[in-house]
C-alpha positions as a Markdown table, in Angstrom:
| # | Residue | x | y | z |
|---|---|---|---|---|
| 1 | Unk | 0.0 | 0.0 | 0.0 |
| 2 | Unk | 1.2 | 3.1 | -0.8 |
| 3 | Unk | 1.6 | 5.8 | 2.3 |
| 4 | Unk | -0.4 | 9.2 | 1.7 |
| 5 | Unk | 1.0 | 12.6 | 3.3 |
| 6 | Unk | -1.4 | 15.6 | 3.6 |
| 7 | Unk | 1.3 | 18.7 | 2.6 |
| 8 | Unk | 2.1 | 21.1 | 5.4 |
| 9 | Unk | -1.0 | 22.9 | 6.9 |
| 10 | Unk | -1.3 | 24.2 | 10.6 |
| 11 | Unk | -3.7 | 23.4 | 13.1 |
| 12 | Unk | -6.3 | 25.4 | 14.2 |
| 13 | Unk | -8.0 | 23.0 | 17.3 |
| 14 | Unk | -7.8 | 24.1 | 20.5 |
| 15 | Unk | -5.4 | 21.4 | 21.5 |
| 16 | Unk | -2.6 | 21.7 | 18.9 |
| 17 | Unk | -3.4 | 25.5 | 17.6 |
| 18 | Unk | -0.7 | 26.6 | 15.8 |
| 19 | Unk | 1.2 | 23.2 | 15.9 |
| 20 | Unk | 2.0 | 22.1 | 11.8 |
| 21 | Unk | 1.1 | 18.3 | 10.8 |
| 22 | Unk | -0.6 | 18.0 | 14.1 |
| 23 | Unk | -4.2 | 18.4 | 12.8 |
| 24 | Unk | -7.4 | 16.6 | 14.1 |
| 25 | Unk | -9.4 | 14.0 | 11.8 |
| 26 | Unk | -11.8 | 16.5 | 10.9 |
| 27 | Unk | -8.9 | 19.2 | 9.7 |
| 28 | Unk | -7.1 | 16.3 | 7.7 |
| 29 | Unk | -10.4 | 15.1 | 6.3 |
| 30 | Unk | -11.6 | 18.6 | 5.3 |
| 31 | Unk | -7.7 | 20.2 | 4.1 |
| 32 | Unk | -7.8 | 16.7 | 1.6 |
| 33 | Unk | -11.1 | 17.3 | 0.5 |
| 34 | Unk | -10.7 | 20.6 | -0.6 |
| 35 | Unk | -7.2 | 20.2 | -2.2 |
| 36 | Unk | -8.5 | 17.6 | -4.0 |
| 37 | Unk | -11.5 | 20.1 | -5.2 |
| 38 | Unk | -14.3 | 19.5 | -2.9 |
| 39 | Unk | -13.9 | 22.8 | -1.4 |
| 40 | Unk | -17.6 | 23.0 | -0.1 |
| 41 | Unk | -17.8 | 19.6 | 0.9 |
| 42 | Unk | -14.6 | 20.4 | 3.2 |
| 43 | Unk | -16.2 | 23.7 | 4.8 |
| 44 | Unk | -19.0 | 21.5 | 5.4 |
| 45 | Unk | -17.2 | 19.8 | 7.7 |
| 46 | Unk | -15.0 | 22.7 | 9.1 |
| 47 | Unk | -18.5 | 24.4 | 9.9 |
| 48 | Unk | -19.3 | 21.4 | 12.7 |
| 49 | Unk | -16.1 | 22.9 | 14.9 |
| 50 | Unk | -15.7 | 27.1 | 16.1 |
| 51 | Unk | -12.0 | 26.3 | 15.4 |
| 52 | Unk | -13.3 | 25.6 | 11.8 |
| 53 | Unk | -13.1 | 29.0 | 10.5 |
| 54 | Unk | -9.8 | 29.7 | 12.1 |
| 55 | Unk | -8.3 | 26.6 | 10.3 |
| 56 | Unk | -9.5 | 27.9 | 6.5 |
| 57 | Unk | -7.6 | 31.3 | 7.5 |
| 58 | Unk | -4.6 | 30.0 | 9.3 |
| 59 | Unk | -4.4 | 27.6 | 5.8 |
| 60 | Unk | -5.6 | 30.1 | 3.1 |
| 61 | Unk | -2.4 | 30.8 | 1.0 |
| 62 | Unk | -1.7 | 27.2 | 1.3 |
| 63 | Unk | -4.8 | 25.6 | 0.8 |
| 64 | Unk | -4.9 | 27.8 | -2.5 |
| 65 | Unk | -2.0 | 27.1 | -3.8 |
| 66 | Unk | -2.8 | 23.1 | -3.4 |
| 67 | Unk | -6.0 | 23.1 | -4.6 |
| 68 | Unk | -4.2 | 24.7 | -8.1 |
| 69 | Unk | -2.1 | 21.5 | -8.1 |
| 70 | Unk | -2.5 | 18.8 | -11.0 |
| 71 | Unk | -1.2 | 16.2 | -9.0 |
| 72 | Unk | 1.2 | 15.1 | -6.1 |
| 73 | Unk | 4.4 | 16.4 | -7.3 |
| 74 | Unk | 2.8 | 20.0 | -7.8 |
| 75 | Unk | 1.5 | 20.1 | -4.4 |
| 76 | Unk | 5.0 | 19.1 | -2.9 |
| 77 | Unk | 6.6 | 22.0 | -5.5 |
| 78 | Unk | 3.6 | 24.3 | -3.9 |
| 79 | Unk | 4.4 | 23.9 | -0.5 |
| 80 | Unk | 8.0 | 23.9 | -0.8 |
| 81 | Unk | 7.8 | 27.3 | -2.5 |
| 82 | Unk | 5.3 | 28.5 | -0.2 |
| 83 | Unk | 7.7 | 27.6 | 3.1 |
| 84 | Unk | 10.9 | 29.1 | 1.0 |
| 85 | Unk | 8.7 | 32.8 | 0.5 |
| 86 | Unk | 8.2 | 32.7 | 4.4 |
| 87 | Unk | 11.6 | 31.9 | 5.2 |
| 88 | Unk | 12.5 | 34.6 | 3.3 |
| 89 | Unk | 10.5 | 37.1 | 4.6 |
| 90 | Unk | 11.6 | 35.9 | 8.0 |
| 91 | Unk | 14.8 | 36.5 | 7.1 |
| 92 | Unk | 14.1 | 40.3 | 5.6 |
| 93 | Unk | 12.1 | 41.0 | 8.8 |
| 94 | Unk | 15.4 | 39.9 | 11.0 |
| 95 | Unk | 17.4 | 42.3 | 8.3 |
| 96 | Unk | 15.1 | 45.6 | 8.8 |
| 97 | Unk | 16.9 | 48.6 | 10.6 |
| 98 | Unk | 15.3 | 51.0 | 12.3 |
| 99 | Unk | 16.9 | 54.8 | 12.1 |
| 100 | Unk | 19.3 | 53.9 | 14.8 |
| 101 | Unk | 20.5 | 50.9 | 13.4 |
| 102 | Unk | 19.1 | 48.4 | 15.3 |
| 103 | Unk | 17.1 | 45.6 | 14.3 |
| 104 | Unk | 13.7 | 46.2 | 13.2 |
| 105 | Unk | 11.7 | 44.7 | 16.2 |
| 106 | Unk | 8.5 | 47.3 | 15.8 |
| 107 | Unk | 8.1 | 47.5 | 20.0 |
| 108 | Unk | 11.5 | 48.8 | 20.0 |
| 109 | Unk | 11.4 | 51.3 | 17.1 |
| 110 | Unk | 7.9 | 52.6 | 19.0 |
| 111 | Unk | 9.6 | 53.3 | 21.9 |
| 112 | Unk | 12.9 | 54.7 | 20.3 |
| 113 | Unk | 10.8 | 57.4 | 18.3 |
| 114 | Unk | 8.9 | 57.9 | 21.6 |
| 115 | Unk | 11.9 | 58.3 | 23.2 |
| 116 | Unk | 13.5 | 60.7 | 20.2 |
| 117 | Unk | 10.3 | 62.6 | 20.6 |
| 118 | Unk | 10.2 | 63.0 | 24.3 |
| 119 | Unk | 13.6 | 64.3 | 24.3 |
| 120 | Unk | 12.5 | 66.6 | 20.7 |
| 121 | Unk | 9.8 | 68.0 | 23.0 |
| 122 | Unk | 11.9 | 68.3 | 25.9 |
| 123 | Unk | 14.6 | 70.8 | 24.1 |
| 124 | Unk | 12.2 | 72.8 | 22.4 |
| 125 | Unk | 10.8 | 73.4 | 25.8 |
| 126 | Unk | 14.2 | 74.1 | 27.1 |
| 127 | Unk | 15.1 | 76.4 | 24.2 |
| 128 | Unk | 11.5 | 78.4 | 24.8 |
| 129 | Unk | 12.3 | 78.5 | 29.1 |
| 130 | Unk | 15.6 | 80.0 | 28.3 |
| 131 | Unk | 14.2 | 82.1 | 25.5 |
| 132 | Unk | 12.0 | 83.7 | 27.8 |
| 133 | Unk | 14.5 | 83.6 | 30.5 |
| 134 | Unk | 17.2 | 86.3 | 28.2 |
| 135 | Unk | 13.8 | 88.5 | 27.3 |
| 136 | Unk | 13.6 | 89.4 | 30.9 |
């Protein structure tokens, strides 16, 4: 018998949310159907769970790109190409600099332009107390 792999997909049940290749009978059942074209037949069964929703959206790029596929060699060629473009926006993200040249984590670039415009607002205020300081 020959073994049969579903392609990589994420879970989206409340025990193994998030987890990839750890989906639930109903999440393999539905992500086969609708790769292999019965896209409303796997909703159908999505719509039994609340997590059902969140698994079509975790799964949306990829579960597109299979369903294009002709056969199993595609899919493989889809979801290798799919995990290559994350990994390489991963890797962009790691590169961004912020003005300071730091690494571009967004909390940090918040509180560095905070911080550059606390201390803006600060020596403006300075400049204006001893402004009005010399006109007396």
């Amino acid at each position: 018998s020959e073994q049969r792999l579903l392609p990589f997909l994420v879970a989206a049940n409340s025990i193994n949310y998030g987890k990839p290749f750890k989906l639930s009978c109903a999440e393999a059942i539905a992500a086969t159907l609708i790769i292999t074209g019965y896209r409303a037949e796997g909703v159908q069964v999505l719509e039994k769970f609340k997590w059902g929703p969140g698994f079509l959206e975790l799964n949306r790029e990829l579960l597109a790109a299979y369903e294009k596929c002709a056969d199993g060699a595609e899919v493989v060629e889809a979801q290798t190409k799919m995990l290559e473009k994350w990994e390489q926006e991963r890797v962009d993200r790691l590169e961004d600099t912020d003005e300071f040249g730091e690494e571009g984590n967004p909390n940090h670039r918040r509180r560095d332009v905070r911080d550059a415009e606390f201390a803006s607002s600060s020596e403006e205020e300075e400049s204006e107390e001893e402004s009005e300081e010399d006109d007396d």
